[in-house]
N, C-alpha and C positions, 0 to 999 in steps of 0.2 A: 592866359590873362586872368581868367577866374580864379585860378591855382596864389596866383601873385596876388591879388587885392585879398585872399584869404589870409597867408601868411603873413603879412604886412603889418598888421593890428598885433598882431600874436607877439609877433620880434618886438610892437612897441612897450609892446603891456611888459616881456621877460625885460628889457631894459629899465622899465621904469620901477620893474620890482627888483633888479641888482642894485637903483641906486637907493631905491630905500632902505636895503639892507644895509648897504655901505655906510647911509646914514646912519645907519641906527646904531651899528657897532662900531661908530667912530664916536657914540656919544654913550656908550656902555661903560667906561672907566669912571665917568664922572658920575652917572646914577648908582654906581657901585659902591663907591667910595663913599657918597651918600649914604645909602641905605644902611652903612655901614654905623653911623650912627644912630645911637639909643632913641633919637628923633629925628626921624628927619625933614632934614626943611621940606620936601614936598608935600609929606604929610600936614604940617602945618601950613600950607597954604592950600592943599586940599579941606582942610578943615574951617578956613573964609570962605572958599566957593563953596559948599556946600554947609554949614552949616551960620558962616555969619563971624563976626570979628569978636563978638565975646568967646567964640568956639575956639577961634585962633588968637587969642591973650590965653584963654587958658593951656593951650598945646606949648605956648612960646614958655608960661612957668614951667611946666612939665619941664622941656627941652633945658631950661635957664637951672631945674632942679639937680637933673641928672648932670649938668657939667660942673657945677658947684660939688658934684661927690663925687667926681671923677677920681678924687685925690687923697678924698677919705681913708684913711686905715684901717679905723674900728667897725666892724659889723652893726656892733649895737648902737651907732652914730647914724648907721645908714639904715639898719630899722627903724629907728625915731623918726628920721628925717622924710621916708620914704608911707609909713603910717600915716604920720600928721597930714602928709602934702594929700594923700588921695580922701582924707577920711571930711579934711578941708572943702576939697573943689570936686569934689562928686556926690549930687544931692539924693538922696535914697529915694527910688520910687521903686515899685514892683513892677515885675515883669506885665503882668496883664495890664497894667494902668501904662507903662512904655512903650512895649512893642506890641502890645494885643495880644501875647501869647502867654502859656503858662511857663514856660522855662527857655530862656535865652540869654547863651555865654555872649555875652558884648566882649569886642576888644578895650584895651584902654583908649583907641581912636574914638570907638564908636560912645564909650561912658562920658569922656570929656567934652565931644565935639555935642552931643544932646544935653548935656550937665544933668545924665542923670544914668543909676545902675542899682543892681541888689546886691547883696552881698557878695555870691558869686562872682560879683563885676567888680568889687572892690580887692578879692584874692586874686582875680587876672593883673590887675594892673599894677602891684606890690609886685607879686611872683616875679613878672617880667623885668620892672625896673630893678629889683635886686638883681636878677640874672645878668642883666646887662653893665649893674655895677660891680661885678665879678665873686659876688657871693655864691658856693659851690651850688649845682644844682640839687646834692645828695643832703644838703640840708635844709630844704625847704619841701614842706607837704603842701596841695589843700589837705584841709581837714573837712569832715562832714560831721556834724554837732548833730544833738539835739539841742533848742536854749531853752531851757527848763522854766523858766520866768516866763517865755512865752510860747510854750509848748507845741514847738513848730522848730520843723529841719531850719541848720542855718549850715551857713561854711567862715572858717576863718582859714589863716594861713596861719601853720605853722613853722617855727625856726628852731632848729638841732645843733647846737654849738659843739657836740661831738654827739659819736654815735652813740646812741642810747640814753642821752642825756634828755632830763625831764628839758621838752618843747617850749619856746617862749610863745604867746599865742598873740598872734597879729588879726585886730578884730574892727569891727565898723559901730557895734554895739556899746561896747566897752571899751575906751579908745585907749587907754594907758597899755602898754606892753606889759604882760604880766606870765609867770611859767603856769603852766596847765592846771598843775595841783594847786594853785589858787584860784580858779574860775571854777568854783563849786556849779555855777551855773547853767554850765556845759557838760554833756554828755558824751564822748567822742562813740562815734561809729564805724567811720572807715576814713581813709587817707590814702593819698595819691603823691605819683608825681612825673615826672617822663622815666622814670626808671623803676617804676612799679604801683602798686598797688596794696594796700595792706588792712586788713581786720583788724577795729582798737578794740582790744581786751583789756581787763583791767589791770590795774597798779602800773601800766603805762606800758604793757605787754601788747605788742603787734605780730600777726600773723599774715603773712604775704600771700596773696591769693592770685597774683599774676600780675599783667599787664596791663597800666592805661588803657592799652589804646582798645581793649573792650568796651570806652566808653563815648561813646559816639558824638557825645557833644565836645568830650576835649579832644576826638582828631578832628573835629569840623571846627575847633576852633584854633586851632595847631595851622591848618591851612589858611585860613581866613587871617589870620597877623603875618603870615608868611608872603600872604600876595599885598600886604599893605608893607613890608621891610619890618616888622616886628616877629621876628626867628623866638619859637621859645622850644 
């Protein structure tokens, strides 16, 4: 009888955890499908519960941005488009004044849903949305500056219309798209991207030094868009 009221509980709890599974992977196609968008609605409506309806109007332009360029041809259409919209709706504040720390990669959830990010957080949010508007990933870097005007590390993104071709430079500073050899301003240092890493030497000469993912903040941020549905 002891044996029996032991087992009893056991059998109920494995049934009650078969039908959660059941559950759960009868409702896996439709989160899928989801996710599968450049936005997804859960994310913006995670972006209400948690951070308030001006958080989620701005997710819903995000979302309304990327389906208006779904159809776009021209790159340089969808760099304009993709520049203006984050340089727009994400207000600069620094890291220590945001999160209390000195250096943190925000996602483009986390820069919209607080309406706020540094530079850094303005190259995450471009990078991805182009990625996701099918612009290759082998022509997009971050870049790491120095901005010479203000004598302090910065990052922009940059864009390689072919290989080797001088960079168009996508910036928060200087909002106009403009190729490299006119940002007298900027100093390049180094450059990245999921497919390497590289030393800027001059006259636009880069030296490959390995692999991203030495860099600890872009695999901790690689994971963190991945558990939110943003894959970069």
């Amino acid at each position: 009888m002891k044996k029996l009221l032991l087992l009893e509980p056991f059998r109920y709890r494995v049934m009650r955890w078969l039908l959660a599974v059941g559950l759960m992977l009868s409702m896996m196609p439709i989160l899928v499908a989801d996710m599968n968008e450049p936005v997804p609605q859960q994310l913006i409506n995670k972006a209400r519960d948690e951070y308030g309806r001006k958080a989620m109007f701005r997710m819903e332009r995000w979302h309304d941005l990327m389906k208006d360029l779904e159809s776009e041809k021209d790159e340089l259409d969808k760099l304009e488009e993709v520049n203006d919209f984050f340089n727009d709706e994400i207000r600069f504040v620094t890291d220590l004044q945001h999160w209390r720390v000195i250096d943190y990669w925000a996602t483009p959830y986390e820069s919209l849903g607080t309406n706020g990010g540094d530079c850094e957080d303005y190259v995450i949010a471009k990078f991805y949305s182009l990625l996701r508007l099918g612009v290759s990933p082998s022509k997009l870097r971050f870049n790491y500056v120095k901005a010479l005007d203000y004598n302090q590390a910065h990052m922009v993104l940059t864009y390689y219309p072919t290989p080797g071709a001088i960079p168009l430079v996508l910036d928060n500073i200087n909002t106009s798209i403009r190729p490299a050899n006119e940002r007298r301003d900027l100093k390049p240092v180094y450059s990245f991207n999921a497919m390497g890493m590289w030393l800027d030497k001059a006259k636009g000469q880069a030296v490959n030094i390995g692999s991203a993912n030495q860099l600890d903040r872009w695999t901790d941020l690689r994971v963190r868009m991945a558990r939110i549905g943003l894959d970069i």
